[in-house]
N, C-alpha and C positions, 0 to 999 in steps of 0.2 A: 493600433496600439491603444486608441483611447476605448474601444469594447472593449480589450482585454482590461485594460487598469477597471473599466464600468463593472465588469463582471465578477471580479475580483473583492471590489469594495461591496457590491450587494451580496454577493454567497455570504463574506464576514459580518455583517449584517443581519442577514434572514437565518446562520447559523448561532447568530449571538441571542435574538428573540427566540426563536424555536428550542435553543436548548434551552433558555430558560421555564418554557412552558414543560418539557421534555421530562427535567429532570424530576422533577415532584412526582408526576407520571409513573415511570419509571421505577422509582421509588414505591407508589403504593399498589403497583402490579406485582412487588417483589420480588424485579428484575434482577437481582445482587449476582454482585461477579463473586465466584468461587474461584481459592485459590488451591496451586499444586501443594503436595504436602512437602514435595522435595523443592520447594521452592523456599529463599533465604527467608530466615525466620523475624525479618521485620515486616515481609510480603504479609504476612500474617495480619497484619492491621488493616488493609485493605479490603479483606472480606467484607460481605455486603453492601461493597460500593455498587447505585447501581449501572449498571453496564446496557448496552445494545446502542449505544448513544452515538454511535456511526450512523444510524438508520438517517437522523440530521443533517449530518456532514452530504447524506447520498442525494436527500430532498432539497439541501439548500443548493445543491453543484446543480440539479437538472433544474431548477426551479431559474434560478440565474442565468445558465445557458438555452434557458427557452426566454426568454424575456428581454436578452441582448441579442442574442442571432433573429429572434422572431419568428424564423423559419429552421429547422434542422436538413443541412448537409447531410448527404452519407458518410461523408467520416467521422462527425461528432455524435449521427447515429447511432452509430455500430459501437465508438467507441461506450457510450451511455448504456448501448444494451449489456456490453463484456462487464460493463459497472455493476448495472444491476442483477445479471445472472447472479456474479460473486457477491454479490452481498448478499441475493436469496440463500444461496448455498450456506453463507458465513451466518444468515440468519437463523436458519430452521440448526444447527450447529447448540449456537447461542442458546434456541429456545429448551435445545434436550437439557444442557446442561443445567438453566435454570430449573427444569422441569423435575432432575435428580439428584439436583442440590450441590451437586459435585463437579468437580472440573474434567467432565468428562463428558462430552457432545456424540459427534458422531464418530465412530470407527474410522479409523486412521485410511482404510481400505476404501469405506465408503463414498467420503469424502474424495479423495484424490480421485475413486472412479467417476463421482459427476464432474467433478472440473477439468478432468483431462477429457469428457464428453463434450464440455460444452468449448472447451480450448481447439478440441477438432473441429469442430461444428467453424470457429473463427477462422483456424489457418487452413483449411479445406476453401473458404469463401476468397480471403484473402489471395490465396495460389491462382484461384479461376479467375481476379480483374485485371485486367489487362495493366491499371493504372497503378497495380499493388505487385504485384506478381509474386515471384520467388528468388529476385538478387539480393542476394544480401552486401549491403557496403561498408568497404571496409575502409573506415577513416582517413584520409589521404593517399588510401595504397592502392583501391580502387572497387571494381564488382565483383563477386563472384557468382553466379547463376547456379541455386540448389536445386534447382528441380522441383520433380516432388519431396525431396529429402526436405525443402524448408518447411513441410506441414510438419514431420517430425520437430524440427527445430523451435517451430510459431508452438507449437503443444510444450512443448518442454520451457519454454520462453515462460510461455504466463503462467502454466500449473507455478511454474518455479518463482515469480514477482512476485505471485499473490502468497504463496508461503512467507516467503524473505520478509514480508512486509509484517505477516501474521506474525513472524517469529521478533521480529522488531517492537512488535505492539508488547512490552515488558514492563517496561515502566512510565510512570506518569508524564504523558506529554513527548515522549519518545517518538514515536509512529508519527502523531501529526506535525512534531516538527521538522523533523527529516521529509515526511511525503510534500510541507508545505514546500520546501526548499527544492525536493527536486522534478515539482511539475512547475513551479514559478520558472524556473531554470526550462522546460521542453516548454513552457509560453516563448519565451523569446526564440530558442528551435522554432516552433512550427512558426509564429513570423518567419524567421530565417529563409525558409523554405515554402514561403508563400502560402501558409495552412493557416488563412486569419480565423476559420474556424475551430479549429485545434487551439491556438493559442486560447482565446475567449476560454473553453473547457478547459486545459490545462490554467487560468487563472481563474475563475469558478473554482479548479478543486484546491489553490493553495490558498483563496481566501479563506474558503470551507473549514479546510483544517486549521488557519490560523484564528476562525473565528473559535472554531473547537479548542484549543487550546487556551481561552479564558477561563473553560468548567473543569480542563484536564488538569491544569498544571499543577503541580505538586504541592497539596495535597490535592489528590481526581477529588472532583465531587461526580463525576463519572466517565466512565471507560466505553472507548467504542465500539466492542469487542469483536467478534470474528466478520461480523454482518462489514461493520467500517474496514479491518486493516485486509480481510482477503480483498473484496471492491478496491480500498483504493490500490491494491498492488498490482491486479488485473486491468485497471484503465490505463493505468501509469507504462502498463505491458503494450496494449493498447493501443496509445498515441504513440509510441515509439516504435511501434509495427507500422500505422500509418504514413507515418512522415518518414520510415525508411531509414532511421536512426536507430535499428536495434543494437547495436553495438556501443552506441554513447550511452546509454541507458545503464549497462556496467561500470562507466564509470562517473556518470551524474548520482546514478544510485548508490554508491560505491557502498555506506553502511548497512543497506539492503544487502547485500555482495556476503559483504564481510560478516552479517548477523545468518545468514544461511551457511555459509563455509563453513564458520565454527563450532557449528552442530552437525552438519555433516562427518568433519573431520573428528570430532569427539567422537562420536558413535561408532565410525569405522575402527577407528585407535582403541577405543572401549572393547569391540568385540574382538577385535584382529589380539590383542596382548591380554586376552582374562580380565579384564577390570581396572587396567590401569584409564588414567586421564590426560588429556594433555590441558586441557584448562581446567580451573577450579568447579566451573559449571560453566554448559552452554546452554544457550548463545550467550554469546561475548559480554553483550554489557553485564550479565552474573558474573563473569569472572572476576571483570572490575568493580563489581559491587564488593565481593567478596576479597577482594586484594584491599581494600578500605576508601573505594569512593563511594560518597554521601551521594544516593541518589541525583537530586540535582548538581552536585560535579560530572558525576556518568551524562544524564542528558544533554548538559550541556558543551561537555567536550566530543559528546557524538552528534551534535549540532554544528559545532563548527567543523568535524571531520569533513560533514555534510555540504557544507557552504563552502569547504576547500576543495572539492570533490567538483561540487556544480559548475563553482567560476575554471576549474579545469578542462570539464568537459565542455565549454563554452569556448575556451580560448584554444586550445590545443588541440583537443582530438576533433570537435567539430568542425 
């Protein structure tokens, strides 16, 4: 408990210094985040903030978790490598889009083909340790043994976190405060279940992000962009593959959930009826933007959805 709280308070810490050195940086590389055009017309102001500022968030989590473990475990490994894969991926992403001024990175195609590469590469690993295997459990109700079906599953698992997360990354202070709340919430999990390494990483990445969210909060003085919210949706996949919790993950994540669903299901309903919508814009917190909450009402009532979500998946389904 006391590495976790140690690892916790140094990530918020080395994330509070470094982004301050970061940002300036940043800035005269002219790293600036581009916004969508179909995006609500106050989003507009936000142009040239600058963005990659997750890159922080990813140095201060391993920099921490090497410094309180001293030595790296293979679960906090593994889970650090699925870190930094998606953040490379979310990186090079980031860099086209600065590169052509526009909010347009990589090919929707592209993209999904390295991560669902590198998500095989995980759940193919995962299926062959003996100590990870292929059961999946199910809350109270018990195991059920996928076979090789759970490589399918572990691939659809994290392609799918690290989107949710991406697509939650919308507005200011969004993303890192939902991801601070539901890896603080898989630290006390992996305790739970005897992973005092996991837990340390799991509180490493919500210090991270709550150290990140002194530069984010509204108004950003910068954004983390695809490099931060794919990474952290992918570790957060992750750790809840290792400790065998894949199923609380839906519901500790639950705004993750719920900001992927509502674009999913718009797009479907969009093409399925000609054009019609069933939200104003997805993902969801646009809809609520555009139904008349003031940015910061949106974050913060999807912060507390967040924290009613964690303390459930805590007490309940865990």
């Amino acid at each position: 408990m006391e590495s976790a709280a140690l690892a916790a308070a140094l990530a918020a810490v080395l994330t509070l210094f470094l982004g301050r050195a970061a940002i300036p940086r940043l800035r005269a590389l002219r790293a600036q985040q581009s916004i969508r055009e179909d995006a609500p017309a106050r989003h507009q102001a936000k142009a040239g903030t600058p963005t990659m500022g997750g890159i922080v968030i990813l140095l201060a989590v391993v920099v921490a978790t090497l410094i309180v473990l001293r030595r790296l475990p293979l679960g906090a490994a593994f889970a650090l490598l699925v870190m930094l894969g998606y953040g490379f991926v979310g990186g090079l992403d980031d860099l086209l889009k600065i590169r052509r001024h526009q909010n347009l990175g990589l090919r929707a195609r592209e993209r999904l083909t390295v991560q669902i590469l590198l998500a095989t590469l995980v759940a193919v690993y995962v299926a062959r340790r003996p100590e990870l295997g292929t059961v999946l459990t199910l809350p109270r109700l018990g195991q059920w043994d996928l076979g090789w079906g759970y490589v399918i599953f572990a691939v659809l698992y994290i392609v799918g976190f690290a989107n949710a997360v991406n697509l939650t990354d919308g507005l200011d202070g969004l993303a890192g405060g939902t991801v601070a709340i539901a890896s603080g919430a898989y630290a006390a999990i992996a305790l739970r279940v005897g992973q005092s390494e996991l837990a340390v990483l799991s509180a490493a990445l919500a210090g991270a992000c709550l150290g990140f969210l002194w530069f984010n909060a509204h108004p950003a003085a910068v954004i983390m962009g695809d490099v931060g919210s794919n990474a952290l949706g992918a570790v957060l996949a992750a750790i809840a593959i290792i400790t065998k919790t894949e199923l609380t993950l839906f519901v500790v994540g639950l705004v993750f959930v719920m900001e992927a669903a509502s674009d999913i299901v718009q797009v479907a309903y969009f093409k399925s009826t000609g054009g019609k919508r069933i939200f104003r814009m997805a993902p969801l917190h646009h809809h609520f933007e555009l139904s008349g909450w003031t940015e910061t009402q949106t974050v913060t009532r999807f912060w507390l959805i967040a924290a009613f979500a964690a303390l459930f998946g805590l007490t309940v389904v865990f």
